[in-house]
PDB file of N, CA, C and O in Angstrom:
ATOM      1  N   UNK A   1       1.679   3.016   7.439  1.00  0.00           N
ATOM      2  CA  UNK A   1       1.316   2.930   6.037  1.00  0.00           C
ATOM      3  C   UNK A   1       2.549   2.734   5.149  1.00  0.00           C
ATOM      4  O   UNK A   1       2.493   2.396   3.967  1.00  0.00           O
ATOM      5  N   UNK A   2       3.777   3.008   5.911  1.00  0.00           N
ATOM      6  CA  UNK A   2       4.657   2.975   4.955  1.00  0.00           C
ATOM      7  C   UNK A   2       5.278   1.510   4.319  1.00  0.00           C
ATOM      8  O   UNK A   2       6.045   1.504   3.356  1.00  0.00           O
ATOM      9  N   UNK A   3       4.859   0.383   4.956  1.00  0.00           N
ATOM     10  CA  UNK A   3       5.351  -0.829   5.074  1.00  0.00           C
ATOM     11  C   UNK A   3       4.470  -1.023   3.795  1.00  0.00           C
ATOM     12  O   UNK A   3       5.201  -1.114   2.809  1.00  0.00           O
ATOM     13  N   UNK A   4       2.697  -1.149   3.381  1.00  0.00           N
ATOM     14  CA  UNK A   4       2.245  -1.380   2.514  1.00  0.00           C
ATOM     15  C   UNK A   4       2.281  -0.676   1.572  1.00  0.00           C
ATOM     16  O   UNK A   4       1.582  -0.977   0.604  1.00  0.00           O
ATOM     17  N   UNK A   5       3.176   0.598   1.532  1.00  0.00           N
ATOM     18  CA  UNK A   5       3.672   1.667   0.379  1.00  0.00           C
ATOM     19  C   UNK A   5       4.832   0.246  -0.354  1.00  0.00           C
ATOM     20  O   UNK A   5       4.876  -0.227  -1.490  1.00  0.00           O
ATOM     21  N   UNK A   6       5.507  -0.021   0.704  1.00  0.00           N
ATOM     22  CA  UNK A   6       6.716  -0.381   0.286  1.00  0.00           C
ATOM     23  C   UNK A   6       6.165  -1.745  -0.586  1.00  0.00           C
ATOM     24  O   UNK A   6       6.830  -1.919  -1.607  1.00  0.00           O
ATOM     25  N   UNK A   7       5.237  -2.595  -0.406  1.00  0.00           N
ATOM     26  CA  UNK A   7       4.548  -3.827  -0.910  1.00  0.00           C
ATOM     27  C   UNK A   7       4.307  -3.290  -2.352  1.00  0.00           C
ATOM     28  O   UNK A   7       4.661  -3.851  -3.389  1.00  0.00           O
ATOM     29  N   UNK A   8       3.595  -2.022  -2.231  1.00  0.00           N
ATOM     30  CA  UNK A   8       2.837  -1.967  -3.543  1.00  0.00           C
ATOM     31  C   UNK A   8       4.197  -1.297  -4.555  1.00  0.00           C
ATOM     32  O   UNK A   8       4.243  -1.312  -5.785  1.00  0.00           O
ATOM     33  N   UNK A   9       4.968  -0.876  -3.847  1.00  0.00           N
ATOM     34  CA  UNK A   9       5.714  -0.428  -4.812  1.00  0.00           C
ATOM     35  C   UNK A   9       6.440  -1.015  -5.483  1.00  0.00           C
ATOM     36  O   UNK A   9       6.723  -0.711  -6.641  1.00  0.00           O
ATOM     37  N   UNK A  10       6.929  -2.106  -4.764  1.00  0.00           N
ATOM     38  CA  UNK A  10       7.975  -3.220  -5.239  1.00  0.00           C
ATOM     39  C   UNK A  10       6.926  -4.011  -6.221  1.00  0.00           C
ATOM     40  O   UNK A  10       7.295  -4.375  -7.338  1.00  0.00           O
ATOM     41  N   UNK A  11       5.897  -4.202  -5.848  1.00  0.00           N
ATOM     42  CA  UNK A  11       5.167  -5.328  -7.085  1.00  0.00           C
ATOM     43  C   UNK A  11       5.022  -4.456  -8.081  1.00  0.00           C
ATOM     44  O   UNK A  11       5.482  -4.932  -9.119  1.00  0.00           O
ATOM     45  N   UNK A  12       4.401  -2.944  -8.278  1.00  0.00           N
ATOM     46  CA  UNK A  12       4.386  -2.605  -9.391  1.00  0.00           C
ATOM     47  C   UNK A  12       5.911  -2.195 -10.225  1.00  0.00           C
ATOM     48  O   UNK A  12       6.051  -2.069 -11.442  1.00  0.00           O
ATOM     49  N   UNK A  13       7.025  -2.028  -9.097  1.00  0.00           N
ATOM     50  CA  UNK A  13       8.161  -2.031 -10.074  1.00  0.00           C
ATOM     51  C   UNK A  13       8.406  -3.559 -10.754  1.00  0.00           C
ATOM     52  O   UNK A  13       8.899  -3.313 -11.855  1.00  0.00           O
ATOM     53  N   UNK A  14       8.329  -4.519 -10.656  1.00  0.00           N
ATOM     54  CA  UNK A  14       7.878  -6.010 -10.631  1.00  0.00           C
ATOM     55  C   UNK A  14       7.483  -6.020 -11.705  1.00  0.00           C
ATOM     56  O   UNK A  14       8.084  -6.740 -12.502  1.00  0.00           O
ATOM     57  N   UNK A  15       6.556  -5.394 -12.081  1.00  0.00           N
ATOM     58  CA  UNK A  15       5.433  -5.748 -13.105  1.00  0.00           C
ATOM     59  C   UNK A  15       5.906  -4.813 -14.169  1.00  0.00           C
ATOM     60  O   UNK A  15       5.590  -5.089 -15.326  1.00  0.00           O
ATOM     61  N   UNK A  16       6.673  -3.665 -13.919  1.00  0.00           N
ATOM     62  CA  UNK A  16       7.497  -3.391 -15.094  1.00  0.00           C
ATOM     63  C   UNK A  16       6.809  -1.533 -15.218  1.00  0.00           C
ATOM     64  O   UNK A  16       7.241  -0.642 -15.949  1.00  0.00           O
ATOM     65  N   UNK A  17       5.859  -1.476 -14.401  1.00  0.00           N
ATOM     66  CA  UNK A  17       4.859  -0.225 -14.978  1.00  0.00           C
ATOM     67  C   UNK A  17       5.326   1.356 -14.086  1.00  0.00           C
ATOM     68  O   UNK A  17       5.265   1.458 -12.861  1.00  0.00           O
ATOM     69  N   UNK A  18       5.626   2.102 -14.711  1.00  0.00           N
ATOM     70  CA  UNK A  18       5.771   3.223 -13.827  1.00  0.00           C
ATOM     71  C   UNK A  18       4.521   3.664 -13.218  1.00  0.00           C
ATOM     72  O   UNK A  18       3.454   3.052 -13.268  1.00  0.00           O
ATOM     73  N   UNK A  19       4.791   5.022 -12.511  1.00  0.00           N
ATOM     74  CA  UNK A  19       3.350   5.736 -12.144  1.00  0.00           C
ATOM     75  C   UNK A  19       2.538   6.014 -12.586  1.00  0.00           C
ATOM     76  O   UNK A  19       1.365   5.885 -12.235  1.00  0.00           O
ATOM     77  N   UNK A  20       3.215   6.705 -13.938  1.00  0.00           N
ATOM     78  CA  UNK A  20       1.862   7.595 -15.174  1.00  0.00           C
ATOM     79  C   UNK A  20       1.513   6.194 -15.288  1.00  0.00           C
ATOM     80  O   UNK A  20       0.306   6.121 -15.053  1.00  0.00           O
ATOM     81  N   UNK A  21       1.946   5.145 -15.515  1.00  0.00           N
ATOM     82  CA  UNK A  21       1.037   3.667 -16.339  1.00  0.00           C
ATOM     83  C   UNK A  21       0.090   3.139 -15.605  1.00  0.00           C
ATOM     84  O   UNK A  21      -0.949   2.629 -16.023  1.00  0.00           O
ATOM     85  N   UNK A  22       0.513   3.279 -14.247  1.00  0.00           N
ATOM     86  CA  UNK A  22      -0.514   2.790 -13.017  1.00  0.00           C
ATOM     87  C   UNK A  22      -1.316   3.656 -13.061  1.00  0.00           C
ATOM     88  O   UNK A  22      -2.414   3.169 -13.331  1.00  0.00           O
ATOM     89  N   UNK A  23      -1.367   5.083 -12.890  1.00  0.00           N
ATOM     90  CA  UNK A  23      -2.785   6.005 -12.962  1.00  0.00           C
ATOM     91  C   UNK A  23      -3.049   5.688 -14.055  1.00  0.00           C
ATOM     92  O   UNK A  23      -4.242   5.956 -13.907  1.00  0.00           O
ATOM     93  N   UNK A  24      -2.993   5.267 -15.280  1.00  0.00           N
ATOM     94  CA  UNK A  24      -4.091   5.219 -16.542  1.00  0.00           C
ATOM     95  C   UNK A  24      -4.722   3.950 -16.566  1.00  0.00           C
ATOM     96  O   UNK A  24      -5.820   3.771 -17.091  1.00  0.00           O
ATOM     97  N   UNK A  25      -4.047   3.049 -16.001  1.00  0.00           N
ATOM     98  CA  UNK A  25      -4.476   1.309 -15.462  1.00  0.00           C
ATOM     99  C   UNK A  25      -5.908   1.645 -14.219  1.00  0.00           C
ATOM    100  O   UNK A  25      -7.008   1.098 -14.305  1.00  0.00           O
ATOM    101  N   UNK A  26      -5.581   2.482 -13.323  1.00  0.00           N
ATOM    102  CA  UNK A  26      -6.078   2.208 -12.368  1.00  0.00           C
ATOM    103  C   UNK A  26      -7.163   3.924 -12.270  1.00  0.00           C
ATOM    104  O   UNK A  26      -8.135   3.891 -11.515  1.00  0.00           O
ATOM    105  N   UNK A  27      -6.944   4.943 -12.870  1.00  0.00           N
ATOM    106  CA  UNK A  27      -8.270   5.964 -12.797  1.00  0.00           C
ATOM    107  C   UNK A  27      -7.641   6.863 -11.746  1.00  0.00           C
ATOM    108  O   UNK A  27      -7.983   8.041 -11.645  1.00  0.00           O
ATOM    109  N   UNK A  28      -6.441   6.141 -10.725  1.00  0.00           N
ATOM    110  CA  UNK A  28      -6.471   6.848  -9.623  1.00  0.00           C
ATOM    111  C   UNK A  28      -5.536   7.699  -9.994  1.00  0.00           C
ATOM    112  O   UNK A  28      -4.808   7.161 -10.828  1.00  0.00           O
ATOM    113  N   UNK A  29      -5.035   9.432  -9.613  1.00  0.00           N
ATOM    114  CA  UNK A  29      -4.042   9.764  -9.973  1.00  0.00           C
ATOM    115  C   UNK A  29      -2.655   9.656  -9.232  1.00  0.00           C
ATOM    116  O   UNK A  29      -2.535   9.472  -8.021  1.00  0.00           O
ATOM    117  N   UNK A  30      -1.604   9.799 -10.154  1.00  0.00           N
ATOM    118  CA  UNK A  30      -0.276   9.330 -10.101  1.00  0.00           C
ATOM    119  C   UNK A  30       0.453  10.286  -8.397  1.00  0.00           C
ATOM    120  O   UNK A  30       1.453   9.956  -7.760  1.00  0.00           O
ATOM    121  N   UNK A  31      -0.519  11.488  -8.104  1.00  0.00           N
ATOM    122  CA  UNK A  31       0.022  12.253  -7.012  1.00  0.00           C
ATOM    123  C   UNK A  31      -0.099  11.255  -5.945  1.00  0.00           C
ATOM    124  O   UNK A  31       0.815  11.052  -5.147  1.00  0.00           O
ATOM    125  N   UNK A  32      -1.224  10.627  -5.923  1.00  0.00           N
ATOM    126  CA  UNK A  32      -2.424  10.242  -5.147  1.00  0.00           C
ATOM    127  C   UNK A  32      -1.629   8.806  -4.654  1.00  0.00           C
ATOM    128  O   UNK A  32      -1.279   8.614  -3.489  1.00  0.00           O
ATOM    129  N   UNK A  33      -1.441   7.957  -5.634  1.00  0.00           N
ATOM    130  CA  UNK A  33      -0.128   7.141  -5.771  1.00  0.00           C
ATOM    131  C   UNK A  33       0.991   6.843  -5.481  1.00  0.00           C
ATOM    132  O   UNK A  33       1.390   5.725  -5.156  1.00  0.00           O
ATOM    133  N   UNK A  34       1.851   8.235  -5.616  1.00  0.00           N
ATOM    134  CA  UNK A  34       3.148   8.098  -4.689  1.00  0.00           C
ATOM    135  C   UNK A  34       3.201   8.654  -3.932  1.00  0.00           C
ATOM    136  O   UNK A  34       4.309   9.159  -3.754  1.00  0.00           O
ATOM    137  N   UNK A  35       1.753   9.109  -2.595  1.00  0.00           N
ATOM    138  CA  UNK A  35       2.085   9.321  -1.595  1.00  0.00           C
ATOM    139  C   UNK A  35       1.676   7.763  -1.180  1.00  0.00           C
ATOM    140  O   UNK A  35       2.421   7.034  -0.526  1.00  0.00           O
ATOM    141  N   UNK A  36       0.918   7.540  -1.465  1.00  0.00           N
ATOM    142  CA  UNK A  36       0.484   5.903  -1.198  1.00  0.00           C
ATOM    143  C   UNK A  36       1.875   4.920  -0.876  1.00  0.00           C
ATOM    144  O   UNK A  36       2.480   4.408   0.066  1.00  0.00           O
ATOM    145  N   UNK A  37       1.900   5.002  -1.802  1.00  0.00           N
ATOM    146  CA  UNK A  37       4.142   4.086  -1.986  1.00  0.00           C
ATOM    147  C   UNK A  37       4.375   4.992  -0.788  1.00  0.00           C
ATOM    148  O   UNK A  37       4.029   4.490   0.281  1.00  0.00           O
ATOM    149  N   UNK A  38       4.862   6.156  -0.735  1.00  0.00           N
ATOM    150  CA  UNK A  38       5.623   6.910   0.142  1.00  0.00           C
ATOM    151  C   UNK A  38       5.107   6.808   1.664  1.00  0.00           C
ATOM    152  O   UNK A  38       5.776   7.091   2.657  1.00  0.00           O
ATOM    153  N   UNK A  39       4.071   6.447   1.646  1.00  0.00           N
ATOM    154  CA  UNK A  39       3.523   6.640   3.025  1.00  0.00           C
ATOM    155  C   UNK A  39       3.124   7.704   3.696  1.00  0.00           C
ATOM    156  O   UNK A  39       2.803   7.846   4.876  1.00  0.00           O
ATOM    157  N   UNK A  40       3.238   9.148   1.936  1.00  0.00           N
ATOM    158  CA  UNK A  40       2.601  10.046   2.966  1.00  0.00           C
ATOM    159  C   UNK A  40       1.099  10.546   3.300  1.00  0.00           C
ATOM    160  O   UNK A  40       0.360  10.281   2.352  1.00  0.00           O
ATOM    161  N   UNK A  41       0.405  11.209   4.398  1.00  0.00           N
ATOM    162  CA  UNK A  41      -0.835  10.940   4.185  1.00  0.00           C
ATOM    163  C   UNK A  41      -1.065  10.125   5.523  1.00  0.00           C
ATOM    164  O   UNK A  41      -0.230   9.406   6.072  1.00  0.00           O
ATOM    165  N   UNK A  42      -2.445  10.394   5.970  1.00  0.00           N
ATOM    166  CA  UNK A  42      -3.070   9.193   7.143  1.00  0.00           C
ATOM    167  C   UNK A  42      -4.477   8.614   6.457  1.00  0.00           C
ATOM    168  O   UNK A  42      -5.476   8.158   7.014  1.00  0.00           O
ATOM    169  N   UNK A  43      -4.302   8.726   5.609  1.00  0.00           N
ATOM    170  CA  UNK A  43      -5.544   7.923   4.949  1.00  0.00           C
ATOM    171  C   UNK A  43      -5.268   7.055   3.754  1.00  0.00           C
ATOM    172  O   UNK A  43      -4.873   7.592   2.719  1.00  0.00           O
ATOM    173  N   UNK A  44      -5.441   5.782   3.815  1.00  0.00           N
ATOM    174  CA  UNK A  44      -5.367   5.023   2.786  1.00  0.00           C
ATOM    175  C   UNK A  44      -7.243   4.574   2.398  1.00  0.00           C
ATOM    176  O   UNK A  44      -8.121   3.902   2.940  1.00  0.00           O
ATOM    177  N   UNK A  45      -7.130   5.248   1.410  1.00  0.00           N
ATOM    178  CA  UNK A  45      -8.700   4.869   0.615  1.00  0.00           C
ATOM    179  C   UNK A  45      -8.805   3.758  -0.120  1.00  0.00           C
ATOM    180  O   UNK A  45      -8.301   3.636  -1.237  1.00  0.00           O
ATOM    181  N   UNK A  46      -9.540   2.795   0.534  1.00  0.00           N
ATOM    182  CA  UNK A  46      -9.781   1.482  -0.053  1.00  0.00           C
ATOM    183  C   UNK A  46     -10.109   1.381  -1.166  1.00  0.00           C
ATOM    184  O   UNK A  46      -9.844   0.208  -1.429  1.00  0.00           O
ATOM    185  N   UNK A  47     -10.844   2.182  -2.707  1.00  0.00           N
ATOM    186  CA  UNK A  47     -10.897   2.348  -3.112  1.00  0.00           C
ATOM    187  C   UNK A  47      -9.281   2.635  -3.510  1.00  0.00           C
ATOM    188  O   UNK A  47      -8.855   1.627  -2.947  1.00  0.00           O
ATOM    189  N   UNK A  48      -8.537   3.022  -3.850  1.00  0.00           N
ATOM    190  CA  UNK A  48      -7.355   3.146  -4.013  1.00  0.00           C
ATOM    191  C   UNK A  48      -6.239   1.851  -4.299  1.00  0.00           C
ATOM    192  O   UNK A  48      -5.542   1.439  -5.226  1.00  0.00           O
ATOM    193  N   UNK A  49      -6.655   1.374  -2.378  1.00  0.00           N
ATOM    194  CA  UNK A  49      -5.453  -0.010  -2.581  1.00  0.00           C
ATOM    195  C   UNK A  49      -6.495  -0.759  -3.246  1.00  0.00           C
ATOM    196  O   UNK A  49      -5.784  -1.219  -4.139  1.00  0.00           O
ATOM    197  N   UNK A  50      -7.481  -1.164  -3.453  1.00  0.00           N
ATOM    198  CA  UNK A  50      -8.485  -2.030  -4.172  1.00  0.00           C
ATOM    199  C   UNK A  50      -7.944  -1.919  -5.641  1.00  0.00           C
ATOM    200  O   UNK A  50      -7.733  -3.026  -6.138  1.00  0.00           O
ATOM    201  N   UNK A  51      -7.596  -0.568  -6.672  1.00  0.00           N
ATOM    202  CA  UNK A  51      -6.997  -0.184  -7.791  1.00  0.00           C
ATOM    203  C   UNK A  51      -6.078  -0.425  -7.715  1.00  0.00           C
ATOM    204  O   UNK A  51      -5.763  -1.070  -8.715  1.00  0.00           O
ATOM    205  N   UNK A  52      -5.079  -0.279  -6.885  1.00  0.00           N
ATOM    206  CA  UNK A  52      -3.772  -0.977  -6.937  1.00  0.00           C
ATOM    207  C   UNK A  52      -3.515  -2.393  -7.102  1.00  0.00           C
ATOM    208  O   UNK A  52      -2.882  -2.876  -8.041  1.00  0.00           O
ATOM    209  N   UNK A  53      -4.060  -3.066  -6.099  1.00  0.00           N
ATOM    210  CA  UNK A  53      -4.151  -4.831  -5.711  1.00  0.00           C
ATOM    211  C   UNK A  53      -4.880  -5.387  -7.190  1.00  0.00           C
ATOM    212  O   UNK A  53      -4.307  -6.285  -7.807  1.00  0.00           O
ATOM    213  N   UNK A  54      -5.854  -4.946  -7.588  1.00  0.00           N
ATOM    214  CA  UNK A  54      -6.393  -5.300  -8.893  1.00  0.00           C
ATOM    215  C   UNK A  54      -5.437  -5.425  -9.820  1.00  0.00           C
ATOM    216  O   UNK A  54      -5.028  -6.524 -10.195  1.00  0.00           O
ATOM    217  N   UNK A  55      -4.958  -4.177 -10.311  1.00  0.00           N
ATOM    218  CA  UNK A  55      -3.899  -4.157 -11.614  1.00  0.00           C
ATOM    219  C   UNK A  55      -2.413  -5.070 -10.930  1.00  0.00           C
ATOM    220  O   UNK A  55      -2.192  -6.146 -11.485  1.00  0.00           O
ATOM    221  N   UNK A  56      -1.582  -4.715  -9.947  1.00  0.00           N
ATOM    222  CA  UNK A  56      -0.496  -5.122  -9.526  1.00  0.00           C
ATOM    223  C   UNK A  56      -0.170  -6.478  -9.223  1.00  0.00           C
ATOM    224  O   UNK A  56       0.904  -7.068  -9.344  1.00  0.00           O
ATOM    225  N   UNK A  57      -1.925  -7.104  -8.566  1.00  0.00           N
ATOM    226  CA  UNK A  57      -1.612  -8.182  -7.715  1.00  0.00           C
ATOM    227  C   UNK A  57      -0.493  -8.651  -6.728  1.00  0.00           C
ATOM    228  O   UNK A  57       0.132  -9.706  -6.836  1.00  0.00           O
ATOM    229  N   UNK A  58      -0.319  -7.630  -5.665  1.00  0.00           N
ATOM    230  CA  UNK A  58       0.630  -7.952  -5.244  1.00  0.00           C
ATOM    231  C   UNK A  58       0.878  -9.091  -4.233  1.00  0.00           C
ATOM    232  O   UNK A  58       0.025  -9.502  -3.446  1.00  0.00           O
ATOM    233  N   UNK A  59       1.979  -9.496  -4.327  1.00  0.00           N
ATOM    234  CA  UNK A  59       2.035 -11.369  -3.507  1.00  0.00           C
ATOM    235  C   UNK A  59       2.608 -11.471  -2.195  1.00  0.00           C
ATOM    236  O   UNK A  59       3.617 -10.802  -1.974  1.00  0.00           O
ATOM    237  N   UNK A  60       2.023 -12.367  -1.073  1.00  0.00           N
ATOM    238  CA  UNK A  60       2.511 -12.366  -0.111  1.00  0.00           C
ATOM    239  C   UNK A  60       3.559 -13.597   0.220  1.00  0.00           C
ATOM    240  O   UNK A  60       3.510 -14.781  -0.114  1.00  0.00           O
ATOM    241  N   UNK A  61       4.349 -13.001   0.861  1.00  0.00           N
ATOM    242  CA  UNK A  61       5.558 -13.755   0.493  1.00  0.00           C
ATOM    243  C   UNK A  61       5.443 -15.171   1.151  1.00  0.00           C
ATOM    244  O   UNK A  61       6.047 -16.203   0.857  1.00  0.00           O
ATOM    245  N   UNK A  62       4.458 -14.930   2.171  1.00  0.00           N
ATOM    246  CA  UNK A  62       4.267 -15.908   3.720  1.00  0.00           C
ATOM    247  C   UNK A  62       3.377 -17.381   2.602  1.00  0.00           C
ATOM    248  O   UNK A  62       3.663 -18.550   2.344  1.00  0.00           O
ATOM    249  N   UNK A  63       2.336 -16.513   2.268  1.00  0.00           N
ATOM    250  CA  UNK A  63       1.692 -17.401   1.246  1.00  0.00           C
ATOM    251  C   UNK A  63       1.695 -17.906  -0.115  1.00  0.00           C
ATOM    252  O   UNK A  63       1.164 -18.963  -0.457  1.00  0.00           O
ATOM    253  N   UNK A  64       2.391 -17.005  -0.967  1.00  0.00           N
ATOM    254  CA  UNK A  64       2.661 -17.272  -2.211  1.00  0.00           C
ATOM    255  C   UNK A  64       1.206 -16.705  -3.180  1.00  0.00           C
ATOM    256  O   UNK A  64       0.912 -17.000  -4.338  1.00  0.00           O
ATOM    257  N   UNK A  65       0.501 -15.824  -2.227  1.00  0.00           N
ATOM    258  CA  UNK A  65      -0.963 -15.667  -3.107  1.00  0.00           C
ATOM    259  C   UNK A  65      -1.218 -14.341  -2.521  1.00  0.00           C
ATOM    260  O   UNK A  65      -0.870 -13.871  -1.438  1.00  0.00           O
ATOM    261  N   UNK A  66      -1.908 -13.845  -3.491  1.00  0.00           N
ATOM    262  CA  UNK A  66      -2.160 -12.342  -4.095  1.00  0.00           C
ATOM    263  C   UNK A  66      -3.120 -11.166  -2.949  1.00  0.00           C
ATOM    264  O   UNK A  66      -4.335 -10.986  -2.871  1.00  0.00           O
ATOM    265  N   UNK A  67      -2.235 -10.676  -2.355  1.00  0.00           N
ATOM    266  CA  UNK A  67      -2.671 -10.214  -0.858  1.00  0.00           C
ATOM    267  C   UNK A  67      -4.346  -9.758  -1.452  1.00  0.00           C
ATOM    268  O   UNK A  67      -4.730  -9.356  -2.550  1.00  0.00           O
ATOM    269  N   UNK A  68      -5.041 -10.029  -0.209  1.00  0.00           N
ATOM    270  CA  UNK A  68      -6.383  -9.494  -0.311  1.00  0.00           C
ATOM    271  C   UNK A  68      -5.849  -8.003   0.239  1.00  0.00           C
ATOM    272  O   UNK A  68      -4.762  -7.679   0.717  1.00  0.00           O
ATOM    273  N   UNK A  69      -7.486  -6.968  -0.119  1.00  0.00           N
ATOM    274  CA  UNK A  69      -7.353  -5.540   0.212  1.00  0.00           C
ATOM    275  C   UNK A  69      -7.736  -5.345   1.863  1.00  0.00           C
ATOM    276  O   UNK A  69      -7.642  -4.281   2.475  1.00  0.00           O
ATOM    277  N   UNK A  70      -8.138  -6.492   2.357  1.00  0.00           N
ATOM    278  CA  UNK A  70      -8.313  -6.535   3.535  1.00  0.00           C
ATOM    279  C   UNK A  70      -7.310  -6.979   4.924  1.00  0.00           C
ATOM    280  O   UNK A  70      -7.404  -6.986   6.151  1.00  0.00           O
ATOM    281  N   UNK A  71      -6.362  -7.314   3.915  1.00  0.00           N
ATOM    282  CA  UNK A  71      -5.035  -8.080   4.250  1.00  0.00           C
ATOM    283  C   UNK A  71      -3.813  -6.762   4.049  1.00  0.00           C
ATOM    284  O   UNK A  71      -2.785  -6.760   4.726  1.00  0.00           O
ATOM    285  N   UNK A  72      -4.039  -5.974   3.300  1.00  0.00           N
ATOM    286  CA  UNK A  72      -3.379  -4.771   3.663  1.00  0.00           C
ATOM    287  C   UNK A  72      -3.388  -3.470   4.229  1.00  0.00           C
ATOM    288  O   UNK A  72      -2.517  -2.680   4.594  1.00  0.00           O
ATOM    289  N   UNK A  73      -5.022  -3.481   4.182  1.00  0.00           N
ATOM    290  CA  UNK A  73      -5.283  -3.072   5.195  1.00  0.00           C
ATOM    291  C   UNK A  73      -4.929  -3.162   6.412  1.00  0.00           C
ATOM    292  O   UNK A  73      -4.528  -2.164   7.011  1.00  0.00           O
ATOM    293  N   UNK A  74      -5.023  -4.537   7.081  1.00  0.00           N
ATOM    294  CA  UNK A  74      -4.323  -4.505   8.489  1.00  0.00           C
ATOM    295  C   UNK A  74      -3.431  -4.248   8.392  1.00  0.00           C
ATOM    296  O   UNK A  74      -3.327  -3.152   8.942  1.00  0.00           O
ATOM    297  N   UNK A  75      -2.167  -4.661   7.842  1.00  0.00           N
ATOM    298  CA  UNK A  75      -0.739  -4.226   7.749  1.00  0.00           C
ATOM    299  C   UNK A  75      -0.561  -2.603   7.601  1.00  0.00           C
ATOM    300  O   UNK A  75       0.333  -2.046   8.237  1.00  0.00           O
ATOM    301  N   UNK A  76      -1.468  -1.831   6.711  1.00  0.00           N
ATOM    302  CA  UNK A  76      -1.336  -0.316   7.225  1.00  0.00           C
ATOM    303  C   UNK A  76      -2.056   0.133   8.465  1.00  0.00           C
ATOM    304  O   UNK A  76      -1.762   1.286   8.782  1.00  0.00           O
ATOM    305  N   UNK A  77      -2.831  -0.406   9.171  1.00  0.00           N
ATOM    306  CA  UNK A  77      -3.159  -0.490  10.460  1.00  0.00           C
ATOM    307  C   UNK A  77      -2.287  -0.789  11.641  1.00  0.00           C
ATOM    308  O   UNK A  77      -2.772  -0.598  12.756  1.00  0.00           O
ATOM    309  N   UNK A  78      -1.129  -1.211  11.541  1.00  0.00           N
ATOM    310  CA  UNK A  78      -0.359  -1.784  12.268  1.00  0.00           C
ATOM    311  C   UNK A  78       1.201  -0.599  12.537  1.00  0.00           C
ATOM    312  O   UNK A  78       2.022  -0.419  11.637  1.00  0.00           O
ATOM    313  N   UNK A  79       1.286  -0.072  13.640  1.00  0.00           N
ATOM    314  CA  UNK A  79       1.881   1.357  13.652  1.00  0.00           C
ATOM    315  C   UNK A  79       3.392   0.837  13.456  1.00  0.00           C
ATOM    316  O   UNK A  79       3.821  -0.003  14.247  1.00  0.00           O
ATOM    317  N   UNK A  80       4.194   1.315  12.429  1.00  0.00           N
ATOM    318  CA  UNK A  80       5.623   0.964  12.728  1.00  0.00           C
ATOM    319  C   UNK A  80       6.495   1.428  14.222  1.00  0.00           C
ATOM    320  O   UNK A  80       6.974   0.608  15.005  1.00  0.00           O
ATOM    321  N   UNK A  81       6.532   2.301  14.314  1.00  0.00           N
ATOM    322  CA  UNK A  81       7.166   2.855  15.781  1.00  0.00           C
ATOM    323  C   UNK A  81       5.695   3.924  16.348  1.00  0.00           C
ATOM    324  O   UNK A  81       5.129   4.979  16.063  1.00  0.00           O
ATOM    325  N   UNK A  82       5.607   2.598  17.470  1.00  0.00           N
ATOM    326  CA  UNK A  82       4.166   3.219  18.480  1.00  0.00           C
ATOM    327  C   UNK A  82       5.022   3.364  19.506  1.00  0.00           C
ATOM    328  O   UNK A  82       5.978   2.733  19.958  1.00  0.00           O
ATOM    329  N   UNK A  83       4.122   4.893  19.899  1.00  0.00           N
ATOM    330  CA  UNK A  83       4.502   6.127  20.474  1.00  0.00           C
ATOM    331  C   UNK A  83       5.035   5.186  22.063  1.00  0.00           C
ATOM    332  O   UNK A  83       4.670   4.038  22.317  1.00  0.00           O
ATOM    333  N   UNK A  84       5.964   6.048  22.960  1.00  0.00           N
ATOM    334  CA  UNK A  84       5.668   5.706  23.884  1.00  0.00           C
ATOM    335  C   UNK A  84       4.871   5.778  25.121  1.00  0.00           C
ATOM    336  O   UNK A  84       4.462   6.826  25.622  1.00  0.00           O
ATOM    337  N   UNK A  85       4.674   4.553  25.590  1.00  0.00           N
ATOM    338  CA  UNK A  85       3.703   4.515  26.559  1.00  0.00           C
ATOM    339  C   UNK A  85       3.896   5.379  28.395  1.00  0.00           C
ATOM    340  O   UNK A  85       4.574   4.648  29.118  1.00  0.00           O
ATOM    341  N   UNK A  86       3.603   6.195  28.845  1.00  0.00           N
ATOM    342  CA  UNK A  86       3.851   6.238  30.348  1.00  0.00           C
ATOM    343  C   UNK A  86       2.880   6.111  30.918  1.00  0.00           C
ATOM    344  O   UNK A  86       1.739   6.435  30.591  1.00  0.00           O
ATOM    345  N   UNK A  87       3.337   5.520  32.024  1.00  0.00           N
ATOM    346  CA  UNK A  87       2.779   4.241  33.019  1.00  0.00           C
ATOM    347  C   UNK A  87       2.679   5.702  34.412  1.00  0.00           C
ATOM    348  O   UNK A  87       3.728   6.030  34.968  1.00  0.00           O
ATOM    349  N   UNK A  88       1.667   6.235  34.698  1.00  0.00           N
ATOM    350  CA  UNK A  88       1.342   6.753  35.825  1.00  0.00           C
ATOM    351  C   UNK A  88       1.402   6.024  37.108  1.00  0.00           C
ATOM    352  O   UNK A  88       1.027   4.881  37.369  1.00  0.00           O
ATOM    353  N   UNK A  89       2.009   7.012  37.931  1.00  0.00           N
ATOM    354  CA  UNK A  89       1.722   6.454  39.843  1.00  0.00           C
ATOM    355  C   UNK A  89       0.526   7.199  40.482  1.00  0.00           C
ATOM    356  O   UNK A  89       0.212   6.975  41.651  1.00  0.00           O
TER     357      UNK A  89
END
């Protein structure tokens, strides 16, 4: 989760808006928020990045167009350092 913390954070610093401005933009609160950015937490509520991606629009760099919520989703789906594997005899 921390990779799409890092997406949303950079577009809303981008866009010029702190936290308190994003929770009054978006309903969601500002705690709620920078664990989101931070990555802390195992739940990202779609409802949430949906409020974020709305107000922020944040852009993908690959495409030049405004990540869908389904599109960051996978990317917080996607484990940065997965565990290691042992291989039984």
């Amino acid at each position: 989760m921390v990779k799409v913390g890092l997406i949303l954070k950079n577009a809303r610093e981008q866009k010029g808006l702190t936290l308190d401005e994003l929770a009054d933009l978006t309903g969601v609160g500002k705690t709620r928020l920078n664990d989101v950015e931070l990555g802390n937490g195992n739940k990202l509520m779609v409802d949430t990045l949906e409020a974020y991606r709305r107000v922020i629009r944040p852009l993908n760099p690959e495409t030049g167009e405004v990540y869908q919520c389904w599109e960051l989703l996978e990317i917080a789906m996607i484990l940065e350092d997965p565990p290691e594997l042992e291989v039984q005899k």
